[in-house]
N, C-alpha and C positions, 0 to 999 in steps of 0.2 A: 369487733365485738366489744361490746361496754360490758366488764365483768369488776364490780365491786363489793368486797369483803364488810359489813358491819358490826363494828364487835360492841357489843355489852349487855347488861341485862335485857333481856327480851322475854313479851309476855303477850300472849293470842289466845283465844277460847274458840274452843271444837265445836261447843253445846249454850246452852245454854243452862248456866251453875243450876238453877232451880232444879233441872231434871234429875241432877247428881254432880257436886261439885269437885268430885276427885278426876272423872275424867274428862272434864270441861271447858281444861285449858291447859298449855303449856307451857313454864315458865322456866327458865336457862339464868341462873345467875353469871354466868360468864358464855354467853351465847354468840352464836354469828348466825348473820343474815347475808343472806349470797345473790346480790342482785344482778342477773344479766338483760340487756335491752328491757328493761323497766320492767322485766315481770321476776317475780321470784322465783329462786330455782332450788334453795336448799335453803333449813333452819334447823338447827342444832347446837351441841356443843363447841365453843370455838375451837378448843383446842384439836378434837377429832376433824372437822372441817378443815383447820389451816394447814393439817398434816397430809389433806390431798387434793389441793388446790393447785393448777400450773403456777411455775414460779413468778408471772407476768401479771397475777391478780390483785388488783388494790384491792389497799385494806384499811377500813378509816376504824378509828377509835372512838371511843364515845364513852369516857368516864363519868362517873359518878351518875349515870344516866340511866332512863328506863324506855327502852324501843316497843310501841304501842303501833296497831295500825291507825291509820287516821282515822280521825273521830267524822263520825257520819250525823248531818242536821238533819232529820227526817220534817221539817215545818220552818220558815224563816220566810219575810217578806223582804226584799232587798228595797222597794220604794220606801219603807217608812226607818230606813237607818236613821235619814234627820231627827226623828221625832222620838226617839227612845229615851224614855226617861220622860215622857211628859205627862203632868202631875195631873190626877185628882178625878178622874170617872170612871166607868163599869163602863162593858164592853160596848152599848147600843150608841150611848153619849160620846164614848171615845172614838169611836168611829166617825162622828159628824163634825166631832170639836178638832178633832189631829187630823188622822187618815187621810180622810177625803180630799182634804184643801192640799196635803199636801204632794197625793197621787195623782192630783192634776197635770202636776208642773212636766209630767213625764212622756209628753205630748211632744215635748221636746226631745228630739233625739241626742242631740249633742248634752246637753243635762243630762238624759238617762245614762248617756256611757260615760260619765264623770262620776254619775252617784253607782257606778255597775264597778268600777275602776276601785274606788274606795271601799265600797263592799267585799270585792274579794281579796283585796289584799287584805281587809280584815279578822275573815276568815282565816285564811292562810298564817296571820299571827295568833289565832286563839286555835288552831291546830285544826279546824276542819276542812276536809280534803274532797266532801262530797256534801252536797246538800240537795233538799228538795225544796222550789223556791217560789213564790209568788211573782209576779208583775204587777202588771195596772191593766187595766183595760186598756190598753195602746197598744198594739204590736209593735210599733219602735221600739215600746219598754223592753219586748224579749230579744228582739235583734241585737239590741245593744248590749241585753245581759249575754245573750248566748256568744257574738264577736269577743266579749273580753274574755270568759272564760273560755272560747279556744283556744286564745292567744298563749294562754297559759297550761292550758292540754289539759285541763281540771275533766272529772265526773260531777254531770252537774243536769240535774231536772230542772226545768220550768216551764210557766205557760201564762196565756194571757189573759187574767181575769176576762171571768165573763159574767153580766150585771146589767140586767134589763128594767128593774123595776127597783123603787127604793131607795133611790141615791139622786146626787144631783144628778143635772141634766146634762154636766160636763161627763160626766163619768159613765152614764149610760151609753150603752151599744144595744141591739137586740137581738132574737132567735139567729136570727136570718144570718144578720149580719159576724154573730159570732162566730158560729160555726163556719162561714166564709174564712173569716179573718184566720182562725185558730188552723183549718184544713189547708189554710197556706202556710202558716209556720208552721205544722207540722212536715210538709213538702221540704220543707227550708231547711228545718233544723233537726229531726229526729235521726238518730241514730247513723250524727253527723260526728265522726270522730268518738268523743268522749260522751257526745250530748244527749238527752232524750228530751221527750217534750212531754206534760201534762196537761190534759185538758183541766181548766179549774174556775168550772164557778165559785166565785167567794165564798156563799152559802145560801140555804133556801130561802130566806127571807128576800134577798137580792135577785134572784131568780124567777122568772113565770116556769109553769109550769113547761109551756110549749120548749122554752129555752135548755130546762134537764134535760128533755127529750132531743134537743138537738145534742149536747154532749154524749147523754149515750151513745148517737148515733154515730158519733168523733169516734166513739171507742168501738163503735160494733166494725168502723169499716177500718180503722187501724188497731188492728188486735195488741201492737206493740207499748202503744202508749198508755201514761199514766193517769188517774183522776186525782186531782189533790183539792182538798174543800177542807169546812171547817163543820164542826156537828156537838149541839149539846153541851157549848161552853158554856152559858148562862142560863139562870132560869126564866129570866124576864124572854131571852133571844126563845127558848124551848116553847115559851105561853104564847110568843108573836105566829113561831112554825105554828101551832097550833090552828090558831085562826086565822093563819094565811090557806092552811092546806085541812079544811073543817072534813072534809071526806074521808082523808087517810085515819090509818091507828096511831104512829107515831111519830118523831120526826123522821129517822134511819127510812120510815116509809116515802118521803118526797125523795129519796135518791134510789130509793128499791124499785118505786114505780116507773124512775124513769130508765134503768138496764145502769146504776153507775154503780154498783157494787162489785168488789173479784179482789185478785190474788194483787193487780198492782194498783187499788184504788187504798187512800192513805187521807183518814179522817184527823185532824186535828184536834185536839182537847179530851172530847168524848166522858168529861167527866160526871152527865148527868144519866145514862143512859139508864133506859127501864131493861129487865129481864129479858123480855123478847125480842128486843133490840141488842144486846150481846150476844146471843142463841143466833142469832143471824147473822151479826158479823162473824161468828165464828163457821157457821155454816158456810159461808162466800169467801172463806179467806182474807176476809178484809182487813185493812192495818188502822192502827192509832198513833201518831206521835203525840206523847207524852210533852208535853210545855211545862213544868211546874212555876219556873219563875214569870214567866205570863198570867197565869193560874191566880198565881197569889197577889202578883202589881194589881189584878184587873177585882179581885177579890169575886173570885167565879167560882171557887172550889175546888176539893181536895181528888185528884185521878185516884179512882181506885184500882193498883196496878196489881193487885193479888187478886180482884177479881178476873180482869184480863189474861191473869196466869191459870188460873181454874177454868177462864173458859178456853184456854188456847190459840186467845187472838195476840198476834206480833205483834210489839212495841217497841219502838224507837224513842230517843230522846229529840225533843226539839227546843230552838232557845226561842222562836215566837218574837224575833224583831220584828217591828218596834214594841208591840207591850209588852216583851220581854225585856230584861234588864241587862243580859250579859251575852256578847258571841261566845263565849267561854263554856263548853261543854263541860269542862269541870266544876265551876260555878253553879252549871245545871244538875247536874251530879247531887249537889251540895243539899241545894232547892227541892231535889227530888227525892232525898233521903227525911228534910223535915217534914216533907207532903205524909209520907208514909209514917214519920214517927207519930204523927197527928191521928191517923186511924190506926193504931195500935199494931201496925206490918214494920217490920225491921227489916231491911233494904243493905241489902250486904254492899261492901265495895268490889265483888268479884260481879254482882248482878249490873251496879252501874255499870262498869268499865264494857262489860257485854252489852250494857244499851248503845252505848255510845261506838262499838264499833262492831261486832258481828250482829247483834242484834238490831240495829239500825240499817246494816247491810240487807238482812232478810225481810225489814219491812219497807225496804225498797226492791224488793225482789233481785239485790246484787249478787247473791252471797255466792254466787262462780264467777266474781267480776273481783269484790273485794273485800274489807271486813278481817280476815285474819293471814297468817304468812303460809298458806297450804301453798306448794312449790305451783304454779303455773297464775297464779292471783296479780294481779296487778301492785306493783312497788308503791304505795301510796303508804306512808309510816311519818310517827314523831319520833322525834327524842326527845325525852321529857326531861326535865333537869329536877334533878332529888336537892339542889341545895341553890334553889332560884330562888328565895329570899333567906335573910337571918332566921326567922324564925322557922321554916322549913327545913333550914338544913338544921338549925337545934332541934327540931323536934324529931328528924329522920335520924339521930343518934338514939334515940328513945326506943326505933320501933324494936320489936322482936321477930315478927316473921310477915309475910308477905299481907296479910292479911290487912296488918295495920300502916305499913305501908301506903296500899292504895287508898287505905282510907283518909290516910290524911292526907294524900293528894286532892280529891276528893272532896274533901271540908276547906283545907285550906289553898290548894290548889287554882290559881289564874294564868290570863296570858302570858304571865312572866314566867311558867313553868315549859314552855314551848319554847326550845332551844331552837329547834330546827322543824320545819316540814318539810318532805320529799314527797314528791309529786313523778308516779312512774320513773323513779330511782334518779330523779332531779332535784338537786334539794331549790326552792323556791323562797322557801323563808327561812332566816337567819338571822336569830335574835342580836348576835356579837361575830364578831370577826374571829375572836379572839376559842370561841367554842369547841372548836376542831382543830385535831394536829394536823399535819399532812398526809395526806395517804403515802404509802408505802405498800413495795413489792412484798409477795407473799414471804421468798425466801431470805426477806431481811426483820421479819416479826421477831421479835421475843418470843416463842413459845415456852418459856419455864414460869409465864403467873398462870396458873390456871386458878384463880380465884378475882372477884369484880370487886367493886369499894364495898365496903361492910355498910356504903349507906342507901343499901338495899333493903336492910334491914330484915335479909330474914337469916337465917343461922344455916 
């Protein structure tokens, strides 16, 4: 049996803070986390914990450090990592100028699990430990995504774009053909190990109608799988749905008429959305990942995430590689705090930290898989380093309680704040060698610090 002890600050949410932030989350300034065979089995005070653990238990330390569960990507296209950061159009433009030419190249299997390869180890350094993920239209693309991350025992969605109309002629596949293609990777890969698969048309303009009706029908005959698209990021893309689908009322209607709406279907952007199109997605259960620094590269607009909280629809954070700017969920964090200062909603750091790891769990439908340290969850966690640059750790002298803390993880917080990721109580990434002591048996611990570094920063 693998039974490992983790000592330091530790911090998980029950709820979701909006509802009420006192009993929302848990936070142990001197805490242990008690990992056996990769799932969690206790989370408490260290000092109560170490006093009745067999003598045979390791126990790793983790100073000056803040134990987070892994951050969850609810939106990320893994073909466009080459192209992030590239300059100078709105989403219709950017799509034919970047995108396309370069989700060609993905046809190529040996390619694909080179750029699959690089993708998740990138991940794994910007702390995230679960994502919801695009392909290409190539089912190699998913083969190759889904082989690497088994390799590595990740939780990880994906699925193989599907795009009949609107694109080049390399990139198209049709009805027939998708749903072929898609109902064999889902044979292949759903709920293989770690894995699940999403059915995902890109979006309705890419789409015949004939063709949504073939994913519905993905999802009516495997009730398990996910929908993941994209809806309402532009206004130009919102006036195109319009006059692609002149019969319907809205857009939300090209995926309502064809059966893709529910509990595990996960819309993208959603920033323009009319009244009765929230009233809906709230009715179906249906999710949003929030993008804000896509949002603002693509200059598409501001997510209104306090309407999504009045209507009751789950949201997740997503970073929107490639038009988003950073794998860094706290970077995104950052992005989604000025989204909000913009419409006059103040966005706490207890609310972010919740998108990015319970509330990104529930709008994947994981939240009995992962998301926070409830005893039987899957060991998926950071350790976040409170003094990974100079001015970080100067400014982590300043804070006063926890409050300010994460917030300035938050604002100033990047990859260089991710010490470690563990993966099912394996640690996978490892910023320095130098980060951890050695573990040590239970009955050789110091028990007399009951107190963590003061650069926690709450009193």
């Amino acid at each position: 049996m693998s039974r490992v002890l983790h000592r330091g600050s530790l911090l998980h949410f029950l709820d979701d803070p909006q509802k009420g932030l006192k009993e929302s989350y848990q936070y142990f300034i001197d805490g242990a986390l008690l990992v056996e065979n990769g799932h969690v089995t206790a989370i408490g005070d260290a000092q109560q914990l170490i006093e009745s653990l067999p003598s045979d238990t390791q126990i790793q330390e983790h100073k000056n450090a803040l134990l987070v569960p892994g951050f969850v990507d609810t939106h990320i296209h893994y073909p466009q990592m080459d192209i992030i950061g590239a300059h100078g159009e709105q989403l219709l433009e950017w799509l034919d100028t970047y995108v396309f030419p370069v989700e060609a190249k993905f046809a190529d299997i040996e390619y694909a699990q080179q750029v699959a390869r690089r993708f998740l180890k990138e991940l794994l350094r910007n702390g995230t430990t679960t994502a919801l993920v695009f392909g290409t239209v190539h089912p190699q693309s998913v083969d190759a995504f889904f082989s690497e991350a088994q390799s590595l025992n990740l939780r990880m969605i994906a699925g193989k774009v599907m795009m009949d109309r609107n694109a080049p002629d390399n990139l198209k596949d049709t009805a027939e053909s998708s749903y072929r293609d898609s109902k064999a990777l889902i044979q292949r890969w759903h709920d293989r190990g770690r894995l699940r698969y999403a059915v995902t048309p890109r979006f309705a303009p890419t789409s015949t109608p004939e063709q949504l009706k073939a994913a519905g029908q993905l999802l009516r005959e495997h009730p398990g799988v996910y929908l993941h698209t994209h809806m309402s990021e532009n206004l130009n893309e919102v006036a195109w749905v319009e006059e692609l689908f002149p019969h319907l009322d809205h857009y939300l209607h090209s995926y309502d008429d064809a059966g893709l709406l529910g509990r595990r279907s996960v819309f993208a952007h959603c920033v323009h959305l009319s009244e009765v199109e929230w009233q809906r997605m709230a009715e179906t259960q249906s999710n949003i990942a929030f993008c804000p620094t896509s949002n603002l590269f693509l200059g598409s607009g501001l997510f209104p995430l306090a309407k999504a909280e009045s209507c009751g629809v789950n949201v997740g954070l997503g970073t929107d590689i490639g038009a988003g700017t950073s794998f860094s969920l706290l970077e995104t964090m950052d992005a989604a705090y000025k989204v909000q200062q913009l419409q006059g909603h103040s966005l706490t750091p207890f609310k972010s930290f919740y998108l990015a790891t319970l509330g990104g769990a529930r709008t994947l439908d994981l939240e009995s898989k992962i998301g926070n340290f409830i005893p039987g969850k899957e060991a998926d966690f950071l350790v976040l380093d409170l003094a990974a640059t100079p001015l970080l750790e100067q400014r982590m002298q300043h804070c006063e309680d926890l409050f300010e803390t994460l917030f300035v993880l938050s604002t100033l917080g990047d990859d260089r704040c991710i010490r470690e990721s563990w993966i099912m109580g394996e640690c996978k990434h490892r910023r320095d060698d130098s980060a951890l002591s050695e573990p040590q048996p239970a009955h050789t611990h110091d028990q007399s610090d009951g107190s963590q570094s003061a650069a926690t920063g709450t009193k």
